[in-house]
C-alpha positions as CSV (number, residue, x, y, z in Angstrom):
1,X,135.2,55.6,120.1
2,X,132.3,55.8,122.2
3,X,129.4,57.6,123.6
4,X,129.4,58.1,127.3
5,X,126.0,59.8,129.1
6,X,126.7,61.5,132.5
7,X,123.9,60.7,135.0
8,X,122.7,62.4,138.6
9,X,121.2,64.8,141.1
10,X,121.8,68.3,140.9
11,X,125.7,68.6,142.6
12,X,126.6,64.8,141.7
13,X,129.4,66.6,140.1
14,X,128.8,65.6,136.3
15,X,130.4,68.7,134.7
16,X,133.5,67.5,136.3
17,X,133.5,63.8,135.7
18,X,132.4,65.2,131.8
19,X,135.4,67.1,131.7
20,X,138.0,64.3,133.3
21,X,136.6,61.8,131.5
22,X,136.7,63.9,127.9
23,X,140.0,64.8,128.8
24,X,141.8,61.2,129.6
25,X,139.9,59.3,126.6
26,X,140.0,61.8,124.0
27,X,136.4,62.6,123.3
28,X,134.6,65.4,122.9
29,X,132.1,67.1,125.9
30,X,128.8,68.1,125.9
31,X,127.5,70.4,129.0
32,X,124.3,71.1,130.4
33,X,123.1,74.7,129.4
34,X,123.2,76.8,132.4
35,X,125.2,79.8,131.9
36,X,122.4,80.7,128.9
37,X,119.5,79.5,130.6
38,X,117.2,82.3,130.6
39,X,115.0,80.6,132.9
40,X,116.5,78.4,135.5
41,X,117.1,81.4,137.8
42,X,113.0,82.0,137.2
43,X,112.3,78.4,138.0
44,X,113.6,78.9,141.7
45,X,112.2,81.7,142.2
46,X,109.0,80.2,141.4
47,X,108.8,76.5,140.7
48,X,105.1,76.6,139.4
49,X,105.3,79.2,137.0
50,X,108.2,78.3,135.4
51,X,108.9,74.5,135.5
52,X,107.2,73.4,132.3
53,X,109.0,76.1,130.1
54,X,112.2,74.9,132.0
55,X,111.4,71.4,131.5
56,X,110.5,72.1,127.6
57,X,113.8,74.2,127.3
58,X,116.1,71.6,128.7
59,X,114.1,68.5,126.1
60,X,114.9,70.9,123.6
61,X,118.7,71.3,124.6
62,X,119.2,67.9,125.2
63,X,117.5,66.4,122.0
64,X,120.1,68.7,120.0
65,X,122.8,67.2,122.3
66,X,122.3,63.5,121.8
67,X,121.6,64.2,118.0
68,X,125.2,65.6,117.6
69,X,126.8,63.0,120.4
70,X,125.3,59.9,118.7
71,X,125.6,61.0,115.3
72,X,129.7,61.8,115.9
73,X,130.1,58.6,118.4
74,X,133.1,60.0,120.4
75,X,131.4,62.4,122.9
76,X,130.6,62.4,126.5
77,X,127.5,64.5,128.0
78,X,126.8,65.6,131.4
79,X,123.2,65.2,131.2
80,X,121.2,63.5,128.4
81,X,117.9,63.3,126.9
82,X,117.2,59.8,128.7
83,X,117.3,61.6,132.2
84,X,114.4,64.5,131.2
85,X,111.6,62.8,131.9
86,X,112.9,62.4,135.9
87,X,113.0,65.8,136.7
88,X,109.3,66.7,134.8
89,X,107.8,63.4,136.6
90,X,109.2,65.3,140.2
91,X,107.9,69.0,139.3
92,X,104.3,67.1,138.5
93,X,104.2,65.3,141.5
94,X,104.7,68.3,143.1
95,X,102.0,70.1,141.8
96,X,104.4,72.3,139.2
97,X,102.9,70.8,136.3
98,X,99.6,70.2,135.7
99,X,98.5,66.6,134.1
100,X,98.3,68.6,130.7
101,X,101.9,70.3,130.5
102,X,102.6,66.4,131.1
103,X,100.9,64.8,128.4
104,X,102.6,68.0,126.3
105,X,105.8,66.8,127.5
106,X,105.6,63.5,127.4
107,X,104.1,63.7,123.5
108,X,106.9,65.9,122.3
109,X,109.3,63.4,124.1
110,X,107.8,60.7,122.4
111,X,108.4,62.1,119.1
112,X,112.0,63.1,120.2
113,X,112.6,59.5,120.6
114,X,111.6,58.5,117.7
115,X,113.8,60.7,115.9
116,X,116.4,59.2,117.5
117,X,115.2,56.1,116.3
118,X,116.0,57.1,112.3
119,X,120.0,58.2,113.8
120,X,122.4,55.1,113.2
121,X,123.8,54.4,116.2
122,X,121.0,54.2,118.4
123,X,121.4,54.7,121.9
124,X,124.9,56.0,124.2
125,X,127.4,52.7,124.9
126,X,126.8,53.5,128.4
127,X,125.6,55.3,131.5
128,X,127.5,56.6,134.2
129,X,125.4,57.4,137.3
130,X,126.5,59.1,140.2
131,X,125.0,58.9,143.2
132,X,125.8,59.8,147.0
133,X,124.5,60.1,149.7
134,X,121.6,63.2,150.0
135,X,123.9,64.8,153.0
136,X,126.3,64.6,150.2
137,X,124.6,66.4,147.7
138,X,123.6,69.2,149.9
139,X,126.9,69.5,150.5
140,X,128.3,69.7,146.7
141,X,125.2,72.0,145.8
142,X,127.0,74.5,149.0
143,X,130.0,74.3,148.2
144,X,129.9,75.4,143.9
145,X,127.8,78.7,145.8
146,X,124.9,79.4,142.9
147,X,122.8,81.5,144.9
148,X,119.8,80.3,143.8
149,X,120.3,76.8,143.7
150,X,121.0,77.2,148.0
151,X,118.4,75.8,150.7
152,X,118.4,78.5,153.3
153,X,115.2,79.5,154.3
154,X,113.6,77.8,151.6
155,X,112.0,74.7,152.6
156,X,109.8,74.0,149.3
157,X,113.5,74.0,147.3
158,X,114.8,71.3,150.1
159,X,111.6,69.6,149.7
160,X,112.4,69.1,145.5
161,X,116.1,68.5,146.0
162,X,115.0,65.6,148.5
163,X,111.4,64.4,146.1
164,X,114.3,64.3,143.2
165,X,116.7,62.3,145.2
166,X,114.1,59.9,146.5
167,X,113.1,59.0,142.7
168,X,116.7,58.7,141.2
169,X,117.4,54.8,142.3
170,X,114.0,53.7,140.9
171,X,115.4,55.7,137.1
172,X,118.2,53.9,137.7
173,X,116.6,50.8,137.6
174,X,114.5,51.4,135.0
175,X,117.0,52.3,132.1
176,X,117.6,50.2,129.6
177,X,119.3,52.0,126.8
178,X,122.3,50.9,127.3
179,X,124.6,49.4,129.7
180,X,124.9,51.3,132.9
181,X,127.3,51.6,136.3
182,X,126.9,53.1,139.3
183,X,130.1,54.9,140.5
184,X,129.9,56.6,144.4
185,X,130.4,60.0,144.9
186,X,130.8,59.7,148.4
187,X,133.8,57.0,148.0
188,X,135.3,58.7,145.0
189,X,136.8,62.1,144.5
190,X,138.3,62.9,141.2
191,X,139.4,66.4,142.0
192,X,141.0,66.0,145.9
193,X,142.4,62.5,145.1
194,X,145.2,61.6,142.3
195,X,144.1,57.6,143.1
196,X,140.5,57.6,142.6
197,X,141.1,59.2,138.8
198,X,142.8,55.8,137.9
199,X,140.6,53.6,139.7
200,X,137.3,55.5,138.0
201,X,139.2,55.5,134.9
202,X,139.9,51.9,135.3
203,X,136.1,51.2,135.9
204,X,134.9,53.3,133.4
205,X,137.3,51.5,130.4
206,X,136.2,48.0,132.1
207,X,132.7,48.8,131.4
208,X,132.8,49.7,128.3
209,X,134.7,46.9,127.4
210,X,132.1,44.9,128.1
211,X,129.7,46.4,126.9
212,X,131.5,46.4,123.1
213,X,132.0,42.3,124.1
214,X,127.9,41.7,124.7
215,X,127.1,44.1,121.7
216,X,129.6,41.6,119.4
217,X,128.1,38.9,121.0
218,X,124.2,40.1,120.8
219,X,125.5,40.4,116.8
220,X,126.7,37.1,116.1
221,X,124.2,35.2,117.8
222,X,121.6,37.8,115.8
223,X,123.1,36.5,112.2
């Protein structure tokens, strides 16, 4: 059993890699609250007024989420906790938040953390991240049609999709909760090709192998 954490710009496709991967390894799957967000739609309509109570509603809904994954160790999410921080780091830099909706943010996520802390197992086994090219994404975020996630005619929208994008690769680099891969979206496609399923599958199970095999190892040489 293990805990899986689903990683990536907005349109990477991580409902759908949740789902497949959920599906072939038997776990359970956790998805990104958008249906019953009551204030997403308000966020892109106006970034500035609404991107701290969007920020502090999605820390909410994710701190619940990694509570129950980590605490049941067979789930897979399609966002986590560990990710937050990127998107209210973007929304400050663009002048969204102020520098004391930040230091809010970044206290409560503090304490979140900690709380996680006092949990058993500690962290997910690993992170998937998927990335792509930004022509890519654009694409992905056309093609699933929510109207207000589109970039007609809305340059300042374009502007965050691309200020995200610009700061994922650094995130990547910088976790260190766990192990970690990288799969491409632009050279895999779970849902148009029957071959790439196996060969992400294949990836997926190799990585967590490992992972188990430096965990057992980090063990022993701890006693």
């Amino acid at each position: 059993m293990s805990v899986i954490v689903l990683a990536g710009m907005i349109g990477a496709g991580k409902s759908t890699y949740t789902e497949f991967i959920a599906r072939e390894m038997g776990t359970q799957a956790f998805y990104e609250s958008v249906d019953h967000n009551p204030i997403l739609d308000k966020f892109y309509e106006n970034q500035e007024k609404w991107a701290f109570s969007l920020q502090i509603f999605f820390l909410n809904a994710r701190f619940r989420s990694i509570k129950a994954a980590l605490s049941d160790n067979n789930n897979v999410l399609d966002r986590s906790i560990y990710e937050d921080a990127l998107f209210t780091k973007v929304n400050h830099l663009q002048g969204n938040i102020s520098v004391e909706e930040m230091d809010i943010y970044n206290d409560l996520l503090d304490n979140m953390m900690e709380e996680l802390d006092g949990i058993p197992k500690k962290a997910p086994d690993l992170l998937i991240y998927l990335d792509g090219s930004f022509e890519m994404i654009l694409e992905r975020i056309k093609k699933r049609g929510r109207d207000f996630e589109q970039i007609d005619d809305n340059p300042d929208l374009l502007a965050y999709y691309r200020l995200l994008y610009d700061n994922y690769e650094q995130w990547y680099q910088d976790y260190d909760y766990s192990a970690k891969i990288k799969l491409s979206i632009d050279q895999y496609d779970i849902v148009e090709r029957m071959e790439d399923k196996q060969a992400v599958l294949d990836i997926i199970e190799n990585a967590l192998a490992e992972a188990r095999s430096t965990e057992a190892m980090a063990a022993f040489t701890a006693k």
